[in-house]
C-alpha positions, 0 to 999 in steps of 0.5 A, a space after each residue: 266677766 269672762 271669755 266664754 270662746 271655746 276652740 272645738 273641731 270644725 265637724 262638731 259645729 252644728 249642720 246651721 254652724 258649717 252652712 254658716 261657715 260654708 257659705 264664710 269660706 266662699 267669701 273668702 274663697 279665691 273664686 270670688 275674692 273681690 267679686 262683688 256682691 259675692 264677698 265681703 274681704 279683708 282691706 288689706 290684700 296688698 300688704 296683708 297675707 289674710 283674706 276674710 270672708 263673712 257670712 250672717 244667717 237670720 232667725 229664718 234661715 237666710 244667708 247672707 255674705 256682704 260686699 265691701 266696696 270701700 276697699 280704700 276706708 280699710 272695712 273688715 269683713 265683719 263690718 262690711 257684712 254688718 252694714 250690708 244687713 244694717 235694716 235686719 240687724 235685729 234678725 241675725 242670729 249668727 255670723 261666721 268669718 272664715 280667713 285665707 292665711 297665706 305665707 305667714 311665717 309663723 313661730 310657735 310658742 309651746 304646743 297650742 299651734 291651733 290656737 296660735 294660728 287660729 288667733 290670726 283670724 279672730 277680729 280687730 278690736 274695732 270689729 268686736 266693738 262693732 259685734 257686740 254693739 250689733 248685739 246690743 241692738 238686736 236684742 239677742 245673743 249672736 252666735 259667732 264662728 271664726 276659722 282659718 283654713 290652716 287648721 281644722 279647729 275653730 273658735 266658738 261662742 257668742 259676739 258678747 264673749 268677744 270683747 271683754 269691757 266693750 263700751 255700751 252705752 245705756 241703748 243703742 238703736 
């Protein structure tokens, strides 16, 4: 099984795929971090430089951006949409998480600054467990779209492409 990701410029996103992150990138944004239902974040603005949005849309069309209230539970924004939308798990067909990276000193190794940087927004690993269990029990392939606002690059793909041997048991509902 391999990784099936691809690292593409954000403008050759489909229209759906750069609504989706659109609407990533608000839940993130400085306006509406920590306003709640507005945005699902990442858990660690104390002793993090990251903050992350997340955004699903469904077979229909709808968007939705979670709310993270369990700020003190350490929730990603990944899993704080996915337990927002927990009744319509098996409508989503993709989700987008957009990262605010703040003074990462970063150090670059060869020439793929792009992708280093665009590493810092993929998901924990717990994350991607829960991706891909979310899958499983939808029944459907998830398109899944991470970026950073550092670059114009993002990484896409499926949620199945995003852990390599999750563990899955037989079913999962």
């Amino acid at each position: 099984m391999g990784i099936l990701m691809i690292i593409i410029h954000e403008n050759a996103l489909s229209v759906k795929q750069q609504e989706l992150l659109t609407a990533a990138r608000r839940a993130a944004s400085e306006e509406t971090y920590n306003c709640y239902p507005e945005s699902s974040i990442c858990p660690y603005p104390s002793h993090s430089v990251l903050k992350a949005g997340a955004a699903v849309r469904f077979a229909d069309g709808a968007i939705m951006r979670g709310e993270n209230p369990s700020m003190p539970n350490h929730m990603c924004a990944e899993r704080a949409v996915i337990a927002e939308v927990r009744d319509k798990r098996e409508k989503i067909e993709s989700i987008a998480v957009y990262t605010l990276v703040g003074d990462i000193p970063f150090k670059f190794i060869g020439n793929d600054r792009d992708e280093q940087i665009l590493s810092y927004g993929m998901p924990c690993g717990t994350c991607r467990q829960a991706l891909v269990e979310l899958a499983q029990a939808s029944g459907r392939k998830i398109d899944y779209v991470c970026a950073v606002n550092t670059t114009p690059f993002v990484v896409s793909g499926s949620v199945s492409d995003l852990l390599q041997m999750p563990y899955l048991p037989p079913k999962l509902k």
